[in-house]
N, C-alpha and C positions, 0 to 999 in steps of 0.2 A: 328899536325895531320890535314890532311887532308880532308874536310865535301866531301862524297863522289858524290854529288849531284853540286858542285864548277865545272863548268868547268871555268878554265881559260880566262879569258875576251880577250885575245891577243891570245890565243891559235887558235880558229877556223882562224882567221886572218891570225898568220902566215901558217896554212896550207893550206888557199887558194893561196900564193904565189907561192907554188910548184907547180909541174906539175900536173894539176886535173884530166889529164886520167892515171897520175901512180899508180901503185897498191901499196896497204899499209896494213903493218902490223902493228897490235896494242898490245901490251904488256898490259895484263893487270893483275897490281897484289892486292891483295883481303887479308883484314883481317877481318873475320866474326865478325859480333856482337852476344855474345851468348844467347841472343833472340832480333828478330825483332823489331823493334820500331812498337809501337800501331800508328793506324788511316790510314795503307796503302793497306789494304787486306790481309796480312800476319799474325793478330795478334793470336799469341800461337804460333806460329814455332820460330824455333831457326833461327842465321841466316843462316849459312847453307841453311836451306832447306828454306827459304826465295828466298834466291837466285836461288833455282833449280825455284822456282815457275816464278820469273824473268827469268831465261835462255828458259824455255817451252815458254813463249810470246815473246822473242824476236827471237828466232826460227822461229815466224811468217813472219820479218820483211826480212830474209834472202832473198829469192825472188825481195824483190824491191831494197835491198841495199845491199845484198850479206854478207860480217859478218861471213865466214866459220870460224869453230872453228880448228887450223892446233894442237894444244896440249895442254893438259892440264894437270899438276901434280901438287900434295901437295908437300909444301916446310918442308923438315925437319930441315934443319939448315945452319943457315945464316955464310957461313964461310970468308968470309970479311966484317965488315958492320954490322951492329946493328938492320940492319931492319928484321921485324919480320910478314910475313906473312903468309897465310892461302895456298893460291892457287895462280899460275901463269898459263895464258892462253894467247894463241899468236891467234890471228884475223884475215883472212884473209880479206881485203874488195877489190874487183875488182879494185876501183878508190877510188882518195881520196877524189873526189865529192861524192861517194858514204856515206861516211862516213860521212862528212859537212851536208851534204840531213838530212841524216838519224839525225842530233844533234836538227834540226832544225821543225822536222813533233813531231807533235803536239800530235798522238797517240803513240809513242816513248817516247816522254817525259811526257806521263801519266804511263808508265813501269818504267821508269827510277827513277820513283818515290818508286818503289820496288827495284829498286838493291839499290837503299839509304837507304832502311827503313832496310836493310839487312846487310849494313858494316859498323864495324867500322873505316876500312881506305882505300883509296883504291888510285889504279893510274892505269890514261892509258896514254901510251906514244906511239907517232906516231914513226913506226920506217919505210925504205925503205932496201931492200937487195942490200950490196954491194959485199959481196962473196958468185959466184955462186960454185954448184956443179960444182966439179971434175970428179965425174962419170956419 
């Protein structure tokens, strides 16, 4: 299991590699904790609603680093694969500077401190689109 608050020490690194004005999507998938960790501002919510508290402030941050949310659904059952999550939500962020910025400001990772106190597993994976629409 993954500490949901880990980013990967080589991860921002190799995604400065790529192209920093390509746009990027982020995969992001969610196993709730079923209540919050104490000492983050959340305590008595579940994590669920931990996380709604996290998504309302980082809502904020939309405007300087963009972050649209393109879908989000509950997963019901995992039919390849043993993983076992809560939610999947796809990110748009304009650039992939955008999103390096955003790991890096300092009022970001006082929120970021709530999507932790909220999951018990989580991942986000940089993804880029290689197949466009057809129509």
């Amino acid at each position: 299991m993954v500490n949901s608050t880990d980013v990967r020490k080589d991860a921002l690194k190799n995604m400065q590699k790529g192209n920093l004005d390509d746009p990027v999507v982020m995969l992001n998938l969610l196993k709730y904790l079923d209540f919050a960790k104490l000492g983050f501002g959340v305590d008595g919510l579940t994590g669920r609603e931990a996380y709604e508290v996290y998504g309302k402030q980082f809502a904020k941050f939309q405007p300087k680093y963009g972050g649209e949310p393109l879908w989000m659904g509950r997963v019901h059952n995992s039919i390849i694969g043993t993983d076992d999550w809560d939610v999947v939500i796809l990110v748009k962020y304009p650039t992939r500077r955008n999103f390096i910025d955003m790991f890096s400001d300092p009022n970001y990772l006082l929120i970021a401190r709530i999507r932790a106190a909220a999951l018990k597993d989580s991942r986000i994976i940089e993804m880029t689109q290689i197949l466009h629409k057809l129509i």
